[in-house]
C-alpha positions, 0 to 999 in steps of 0.5 A: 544884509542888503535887501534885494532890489526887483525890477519887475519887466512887463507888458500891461496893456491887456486885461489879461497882462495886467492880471497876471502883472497884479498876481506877480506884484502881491506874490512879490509885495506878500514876501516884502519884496523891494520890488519896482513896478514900471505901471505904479510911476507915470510920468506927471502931466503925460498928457501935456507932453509931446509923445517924444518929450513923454517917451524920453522922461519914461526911458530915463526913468527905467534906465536909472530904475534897471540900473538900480535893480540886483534882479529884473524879472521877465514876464514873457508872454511867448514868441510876441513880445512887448518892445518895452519889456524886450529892450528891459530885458536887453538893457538889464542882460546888457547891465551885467543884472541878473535876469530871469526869464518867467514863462507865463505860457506852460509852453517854453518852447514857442518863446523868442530866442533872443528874449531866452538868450538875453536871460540868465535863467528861466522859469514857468510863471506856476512853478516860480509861484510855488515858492518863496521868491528868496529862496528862488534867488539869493543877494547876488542873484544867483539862483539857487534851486534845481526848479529854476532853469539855469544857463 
């Protein structure tokens, strides 16, 4: 059986981002998860890159990452949204990927429409880590538990 690959979407320029994008990397890596993490692959040599050079080698490198992903995970942080993980998210809705919208928020309802429309399910980041990742999504992403908001 083919091991499900994750793309995980995420804004990480906060501390408070790039803590809950580390809790959300260790659930996923603690069930041996084949999980991308956009932060974990820098371009080599960045800073020797104009910022058109070094944006081109970053948006290749996700595309070919998204289109390599069975699922891409979401952390949506509300009605603000990281331009980089909303067009994730679109390229990923747009490629036919399953995608799944987590609420890191308690409040669903103060979220972008177009973030919420662009994902097959959503789900609030405390419940989604109550439960094994696997059991929250199967091969073929389809999700298979009632806790999961399904469209």
């Amino acid at each position: 059986m083919k091991q499900m690959r994750v793309y995980l979407a995420s804004p990480f320029f906060n501390e408070e981002e790039k803590s809950v994008y580390r809790e959300v990397i260790s659930y996923l890596r603690e069930q041996e998860v084949d999980v991308f993490i956009p932060m974990e692959h820098q371009v080599k040599n960045a800073w020797e890159l104009s910022n058109e050079e070094w944006g081109n080698r970053v948006f290749a490198m996700d595309f070919v990452e998204l289109k390599k992903s069975d699922v891409v995970l979401v952390l949506n942080w509300g009605m603000y949204s990281d331009s980089g993980t909303a067009w994730e998210c679109g390229c990923a809705f747009a490629l036919g990927k399953k995608v799944i919208n987590v609420c890191v928020n308690p409040n669903c309802d103060d979220y972008s429409l177009m973030m919420i429309n662009g994902c097959n399910a959503s789900i609030l980041l405390e419940t989604m880590l109550a439960y094994p990742f696997k059991e929250l999504v199967e091969i073929n992403g389809n999700t298979t538990a009632e806790y999961i908001s399904v469209k």
